[in-house]
C-alpha positions as CSV (number, residue, x, y, z in Angstrom):
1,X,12.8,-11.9,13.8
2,X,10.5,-11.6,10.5
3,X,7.5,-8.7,10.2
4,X,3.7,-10.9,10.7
5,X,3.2,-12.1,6.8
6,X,0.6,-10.3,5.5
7,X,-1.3,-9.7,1.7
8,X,-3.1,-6.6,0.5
9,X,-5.0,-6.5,-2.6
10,X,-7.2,-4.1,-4.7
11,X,-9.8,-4.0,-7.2
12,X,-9.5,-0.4,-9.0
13,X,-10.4,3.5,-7.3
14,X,-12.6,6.0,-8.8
15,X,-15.9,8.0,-8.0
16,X,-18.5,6.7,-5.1
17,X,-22.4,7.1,-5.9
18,X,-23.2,6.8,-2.7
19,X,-26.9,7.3,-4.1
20,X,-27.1,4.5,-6.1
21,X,-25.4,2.5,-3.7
22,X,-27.5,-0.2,-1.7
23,X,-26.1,-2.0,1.5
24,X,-26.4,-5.7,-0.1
25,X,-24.4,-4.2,-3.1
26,X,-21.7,-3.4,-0.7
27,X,-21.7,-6.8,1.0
28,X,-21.2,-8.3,-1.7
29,X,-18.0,-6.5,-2.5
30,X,-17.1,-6.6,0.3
31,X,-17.1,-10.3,0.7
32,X,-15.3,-10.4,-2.4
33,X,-12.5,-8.6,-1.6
34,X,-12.3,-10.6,1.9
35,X,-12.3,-13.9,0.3
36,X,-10.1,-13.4,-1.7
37,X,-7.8,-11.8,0.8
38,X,-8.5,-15.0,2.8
39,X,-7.1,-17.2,0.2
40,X,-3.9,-15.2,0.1
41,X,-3.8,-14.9,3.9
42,X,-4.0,-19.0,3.9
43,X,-1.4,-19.4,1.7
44,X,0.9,-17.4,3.8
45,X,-0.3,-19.1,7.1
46,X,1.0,-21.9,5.7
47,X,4.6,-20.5,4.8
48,X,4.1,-20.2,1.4
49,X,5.8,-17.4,-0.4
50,X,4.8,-14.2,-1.0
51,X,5.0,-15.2,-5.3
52,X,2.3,-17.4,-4.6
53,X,0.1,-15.5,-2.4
54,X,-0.3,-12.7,-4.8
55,X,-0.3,-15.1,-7.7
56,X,-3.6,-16.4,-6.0
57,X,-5.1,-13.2,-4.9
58,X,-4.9,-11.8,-8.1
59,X,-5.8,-15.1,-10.5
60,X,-9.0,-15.1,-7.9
61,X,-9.4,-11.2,-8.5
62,X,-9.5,-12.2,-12.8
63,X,-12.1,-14.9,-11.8
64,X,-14.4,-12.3,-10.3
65,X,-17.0,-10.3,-12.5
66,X,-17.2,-7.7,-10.3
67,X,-13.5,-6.3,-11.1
68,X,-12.1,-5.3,-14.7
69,X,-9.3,-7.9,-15.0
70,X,-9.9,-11.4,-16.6
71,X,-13.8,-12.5,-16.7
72,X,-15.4,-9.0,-16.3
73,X,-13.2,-7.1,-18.5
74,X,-13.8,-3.7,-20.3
75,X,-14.3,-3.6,-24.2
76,X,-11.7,-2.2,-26.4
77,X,-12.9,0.4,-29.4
78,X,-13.6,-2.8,-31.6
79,X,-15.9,-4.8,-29.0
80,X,-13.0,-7.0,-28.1
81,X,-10.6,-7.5,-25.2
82,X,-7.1,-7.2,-24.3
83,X,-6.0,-8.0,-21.0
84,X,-2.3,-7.2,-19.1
85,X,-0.5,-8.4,-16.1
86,X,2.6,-8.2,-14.5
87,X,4.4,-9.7,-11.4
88,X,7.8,-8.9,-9.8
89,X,9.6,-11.4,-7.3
90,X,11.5,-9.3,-4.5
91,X,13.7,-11.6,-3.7
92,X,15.6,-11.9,-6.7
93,X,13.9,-8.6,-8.5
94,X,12.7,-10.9,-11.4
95,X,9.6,-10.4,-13.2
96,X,7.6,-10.9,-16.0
97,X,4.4,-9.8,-17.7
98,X,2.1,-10.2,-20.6
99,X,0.2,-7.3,-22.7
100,X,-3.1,-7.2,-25.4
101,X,-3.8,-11.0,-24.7
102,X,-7.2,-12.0,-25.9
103,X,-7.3,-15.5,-24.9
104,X,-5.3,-16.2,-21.8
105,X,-7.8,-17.2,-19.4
106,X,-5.8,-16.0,-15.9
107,X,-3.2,-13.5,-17.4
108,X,-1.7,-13.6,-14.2
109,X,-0.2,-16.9,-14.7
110,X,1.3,-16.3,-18.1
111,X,2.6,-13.1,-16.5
112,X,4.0,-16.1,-13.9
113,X,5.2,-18.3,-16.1
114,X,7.2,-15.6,-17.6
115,X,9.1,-15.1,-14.8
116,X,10.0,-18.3,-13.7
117,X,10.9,-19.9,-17.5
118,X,12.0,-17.2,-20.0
119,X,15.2,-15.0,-20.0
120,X,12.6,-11.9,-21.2
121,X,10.2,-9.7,-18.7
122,X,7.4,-9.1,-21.4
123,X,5.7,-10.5,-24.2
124,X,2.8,-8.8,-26.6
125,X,-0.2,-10.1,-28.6
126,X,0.3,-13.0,-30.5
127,X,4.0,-14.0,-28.7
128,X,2.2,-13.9,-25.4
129,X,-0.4,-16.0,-26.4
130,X,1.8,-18.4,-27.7
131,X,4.2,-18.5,-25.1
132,X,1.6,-19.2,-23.0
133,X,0.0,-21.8,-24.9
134,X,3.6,-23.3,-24.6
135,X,3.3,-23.1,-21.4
136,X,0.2,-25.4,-21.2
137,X,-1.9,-22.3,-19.8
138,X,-5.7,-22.6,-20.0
139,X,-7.0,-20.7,-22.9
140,X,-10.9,-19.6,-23.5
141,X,-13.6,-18.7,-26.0
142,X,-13.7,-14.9,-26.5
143,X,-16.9,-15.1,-25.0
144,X,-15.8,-15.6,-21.8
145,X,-14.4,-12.1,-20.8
146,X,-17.9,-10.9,-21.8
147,X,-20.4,-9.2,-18.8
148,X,-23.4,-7.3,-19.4
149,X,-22.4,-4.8,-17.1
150,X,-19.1,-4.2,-18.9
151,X,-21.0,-4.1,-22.2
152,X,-23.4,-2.1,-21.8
153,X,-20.6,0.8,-20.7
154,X,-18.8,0.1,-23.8
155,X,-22.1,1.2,-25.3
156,X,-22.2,4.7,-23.6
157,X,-18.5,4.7,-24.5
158,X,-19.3,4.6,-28.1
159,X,-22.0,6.6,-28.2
160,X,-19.6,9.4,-27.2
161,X,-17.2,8.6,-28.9
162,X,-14.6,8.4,-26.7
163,X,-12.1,6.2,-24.5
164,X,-13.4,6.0,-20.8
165,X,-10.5,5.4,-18.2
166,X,-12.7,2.2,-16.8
167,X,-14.9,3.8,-17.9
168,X,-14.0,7.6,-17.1
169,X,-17.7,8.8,-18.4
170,X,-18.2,12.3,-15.8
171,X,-20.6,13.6,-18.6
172,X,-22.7,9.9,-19.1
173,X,-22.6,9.5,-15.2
174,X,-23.7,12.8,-14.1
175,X,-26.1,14.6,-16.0
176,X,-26.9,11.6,-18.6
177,X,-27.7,12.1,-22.1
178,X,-30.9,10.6,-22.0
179,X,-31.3,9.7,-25.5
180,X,-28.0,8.1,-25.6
181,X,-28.9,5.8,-22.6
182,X,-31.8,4.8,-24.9
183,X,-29.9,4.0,-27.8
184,X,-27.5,2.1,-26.0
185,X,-30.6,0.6,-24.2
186,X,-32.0,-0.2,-27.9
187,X,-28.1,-1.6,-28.6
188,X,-27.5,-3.8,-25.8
189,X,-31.1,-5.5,-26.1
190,X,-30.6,-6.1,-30.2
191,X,-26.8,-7.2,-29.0
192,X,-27.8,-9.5,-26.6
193,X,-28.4,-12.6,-29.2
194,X,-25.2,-12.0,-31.0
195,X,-23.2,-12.2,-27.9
196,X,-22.1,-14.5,-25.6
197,X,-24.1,-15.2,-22.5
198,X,-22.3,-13.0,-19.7
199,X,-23.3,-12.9,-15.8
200,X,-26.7,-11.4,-16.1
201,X,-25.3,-8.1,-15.5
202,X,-23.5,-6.6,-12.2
203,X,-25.6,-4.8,-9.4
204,X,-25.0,-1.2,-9.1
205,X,-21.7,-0.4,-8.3
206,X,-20.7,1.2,-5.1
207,X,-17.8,3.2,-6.9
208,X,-19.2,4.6,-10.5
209,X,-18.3,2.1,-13.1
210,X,-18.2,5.2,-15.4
211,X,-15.6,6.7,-13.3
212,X,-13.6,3.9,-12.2
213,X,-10.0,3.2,-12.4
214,X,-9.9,-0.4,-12.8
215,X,-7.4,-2.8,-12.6
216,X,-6.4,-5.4,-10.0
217,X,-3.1,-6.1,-7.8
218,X,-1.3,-7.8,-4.8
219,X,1.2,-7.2,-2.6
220,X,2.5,-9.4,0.0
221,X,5.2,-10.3,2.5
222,X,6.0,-13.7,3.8
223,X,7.4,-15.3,6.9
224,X,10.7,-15.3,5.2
225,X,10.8,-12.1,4.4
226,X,10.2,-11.6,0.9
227,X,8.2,-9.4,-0.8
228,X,6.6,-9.3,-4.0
229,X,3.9,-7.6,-6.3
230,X,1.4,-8.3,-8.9
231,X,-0.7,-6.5,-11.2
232,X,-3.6,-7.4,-14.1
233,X,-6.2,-5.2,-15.8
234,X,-8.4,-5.3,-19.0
235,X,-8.0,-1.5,-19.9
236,X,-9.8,1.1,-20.3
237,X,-13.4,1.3,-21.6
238,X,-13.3,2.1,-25.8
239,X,-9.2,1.9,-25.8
240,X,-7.8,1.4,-28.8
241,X,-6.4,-1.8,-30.0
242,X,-2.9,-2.3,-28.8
243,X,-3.2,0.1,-26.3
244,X,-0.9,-1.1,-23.5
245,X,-1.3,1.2,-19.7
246,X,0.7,0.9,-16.7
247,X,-0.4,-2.6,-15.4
248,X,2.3,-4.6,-17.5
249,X,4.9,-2.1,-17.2
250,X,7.3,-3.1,-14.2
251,X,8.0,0.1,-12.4
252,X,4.8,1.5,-12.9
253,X,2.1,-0.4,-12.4
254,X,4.4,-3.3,-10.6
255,X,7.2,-3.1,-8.6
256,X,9.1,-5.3,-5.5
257,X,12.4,-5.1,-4.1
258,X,13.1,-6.6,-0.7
259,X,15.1,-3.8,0.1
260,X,12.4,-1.5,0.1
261,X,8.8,-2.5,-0.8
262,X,6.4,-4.4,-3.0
263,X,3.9,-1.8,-4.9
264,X,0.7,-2.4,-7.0
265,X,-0.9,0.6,-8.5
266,X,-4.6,1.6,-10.3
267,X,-5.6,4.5,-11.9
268,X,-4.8,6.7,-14.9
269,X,-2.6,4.5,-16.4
270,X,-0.7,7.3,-18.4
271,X,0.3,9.1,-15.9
272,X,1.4,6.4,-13.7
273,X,3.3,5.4,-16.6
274,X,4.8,8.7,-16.9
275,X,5.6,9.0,-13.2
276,X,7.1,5.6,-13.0
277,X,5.0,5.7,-9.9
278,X,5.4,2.1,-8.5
279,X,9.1,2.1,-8.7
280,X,9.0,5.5,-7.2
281,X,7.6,4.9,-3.7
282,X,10.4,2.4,-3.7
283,X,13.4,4.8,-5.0
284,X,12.2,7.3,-2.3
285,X,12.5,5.4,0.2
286,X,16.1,4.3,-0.9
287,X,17.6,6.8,-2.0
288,X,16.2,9.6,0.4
289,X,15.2,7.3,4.0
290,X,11.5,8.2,3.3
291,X,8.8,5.7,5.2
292,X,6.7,4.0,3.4
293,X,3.6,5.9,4.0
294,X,5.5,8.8,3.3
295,X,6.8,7.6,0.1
296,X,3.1,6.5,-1.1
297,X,1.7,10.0,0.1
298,X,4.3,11.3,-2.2
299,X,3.3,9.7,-5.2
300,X,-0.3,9.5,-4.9
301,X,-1.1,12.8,-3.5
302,X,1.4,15.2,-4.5
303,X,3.5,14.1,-7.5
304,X,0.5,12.3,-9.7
305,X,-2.3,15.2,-9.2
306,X,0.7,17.7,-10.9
307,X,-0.5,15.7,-14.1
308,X,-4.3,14.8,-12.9
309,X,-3.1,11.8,-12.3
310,X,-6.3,10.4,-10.5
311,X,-6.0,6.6,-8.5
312,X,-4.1,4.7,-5.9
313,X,-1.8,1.9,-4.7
314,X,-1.2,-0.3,-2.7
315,X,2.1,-0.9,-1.1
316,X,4.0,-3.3,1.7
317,X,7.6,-2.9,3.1
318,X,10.0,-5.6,4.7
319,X,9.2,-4.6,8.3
320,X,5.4,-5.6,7.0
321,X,3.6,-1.9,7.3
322,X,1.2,-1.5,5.0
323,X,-0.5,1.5,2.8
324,X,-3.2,2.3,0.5
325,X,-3.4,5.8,-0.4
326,X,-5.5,6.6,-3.4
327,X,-6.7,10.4,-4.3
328,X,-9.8,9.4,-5.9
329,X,-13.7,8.9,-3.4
330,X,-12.6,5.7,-3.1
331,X,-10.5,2.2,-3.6
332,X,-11.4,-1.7,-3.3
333,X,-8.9,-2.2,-1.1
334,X,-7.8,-4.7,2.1
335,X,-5.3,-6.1,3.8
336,X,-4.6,-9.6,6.0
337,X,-1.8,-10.3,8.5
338,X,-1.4,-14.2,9.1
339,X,-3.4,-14.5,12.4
340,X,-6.4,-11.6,11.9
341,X,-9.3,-11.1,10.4
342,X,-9.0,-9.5,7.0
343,X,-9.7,-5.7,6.9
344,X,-11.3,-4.3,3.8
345,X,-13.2,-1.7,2.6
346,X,-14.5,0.6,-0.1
347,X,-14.7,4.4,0.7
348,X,-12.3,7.1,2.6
């Protein structure tokens, strides 16, 4: 007899300000996250596959501002955005994935339509784009990916001239340079009739968008016992052009293997990348009989710190247990078995 079907998702892991944190701000992630997990637990209910469910959770996930993936994503060092995704079938251990598109509304379903109707796992830039423009995908202005919120960061970004891990800022978050959050103040008001109109801005964030790992992902298991895994993510705050991180990267940022597990990670991409950290959880627990909870533990708090690897993942196995470790104050994170109530939350 087949594990309950159930979905997990997350929406990025980082630093909580509690202090700046109100208790509508939190409902309304909160709701988020449990929509959306709703809408994956739905699909399942209905004995859909576990492909589909994460395709959903995580195209709904892109839709939302409040997450850096699709509509809400971080700025790259030249004001623009370029978005990844990935997605791994456990079934039949296919996959594919798309890197630096600018266009693509729901990377997710180019990283989809990859899978299912080319003989290669992952395309870049302008192939991407194309592909999926082949592929009758919907395409936007690059307006679209704009938020306030996100902008503004980029501001503080630049001003210190450096690359925030969405948006690793420690010095800007704590401690502020006062007369840099006026100039970017000054910046973002002259800015604001040059750019597209974004969502009026994001409340404050119950993890620190300055410190925030951010990226997006899905895991699921269905009532036939399949498992799969995907994963989408604008970047990091003030990344160079044509940077590419662990989200589009199967084995780091993505991995599923009915075997053993499905796996979606967030966090310093780099490192995950360097870790092979997805694929890892997966080879531990075939190669050396580890649990999955074990195997997650591993990774996330133990092998990844060795490097200050900061983050999380997110992780399902065939027998349907579930795990979200993450080393960082906190994680968007949930999780929905066909039958309960979704279970989410923010902090430790």
């Amino acid at each position: 007899m087949n594990a309950s079907p159930v979905i997990a998702i997350h929406g990025g892991a980082g630093t909580i300000l509690r202090t700046a944190m109100a208790a509508e701000t939190e409902a309304q992630y909160l709701a988020a996250l449990s929509g959306i997990l709703a809408a994956g637990q739905q699909i399942l209910a209905d004995g859909g596959s576990a492909l589909d469910a994460v395709t959903e959770a995580v195209r709904l996930l892109e839709d939302c501002p409040f997450f850096n993936a699709g509509h809400g994503s971080v700025f790259t060092a030249a004001g623009t955005h370029e978005l990844d995704a990935s997605i791994m079938d456990g079934r039949t251990l296919e996959a594919g994935a798309v890197c630096c598109v600018k266009r693509v509304r729901n990377p997710v379903l180019a990283a989809r339509r990859v899978l299912e109707h080319s003989e290669h796992v992952l395309f870049t830039g302008e192939g991407a784009e194309a592909f999926a423009a082949a592929q009758g995908l919907e395409f936007v202005e690059l307006g679209y990916f704009h938020t306030d919120a996100r902008h503004r960061q980029w501001l503080l970004a630049r001003g210190a001239q450096r690359a925030m891990l969405d948006h690793d800022g420690a010095t800007l978050a704590a401690g502020v340079d006062k007369a840099l959050d006026k100039a970017a103040d000054r910046a973002a008001d002259k800015s604001a009739d040059q750019t597209a109109a974004g969502d009026g801005g994001l409340p404050h964030e119950p993890i620190d968008p300055n410190r925030k790992h951010g990226t997006v992902g899905a895991v699921a298991l269905d009532a036939h016992g399949h498992l799969a895994a995907a994963t989408s993510t604008g970047g990091v705050t003030n990344k160079q052009p044509g940077r590419v991180g662990d989200s589009p990267l199967i084995g780091a940022g993505c991995y599923a293997d009915d075997a053993t597990c499905a796996v979606s990670t967030t966090g310093s991409g780099e490192m995950f990348m360097r870790m092979v950290a997805a694929y890892d959880v997966a080879a531990q627990m075939r190669y050396g009989g580890a649990t999955l909870a074990d195997a997650a533990a591993n990774v996330v708090m133990e092998r990844l710190p060795r490097i200050d690897g900061r983050g999380g993942l997110i992780a399902v196995d065939a027998r349907g247990n579930v795990t979200l470790p993450f080393n960082t104050e906190g994680m968007y994170r949930g999780y929905a078995r066909v039958g309960d109530a979704p279970v989410v939350a923010i902090y430790r």
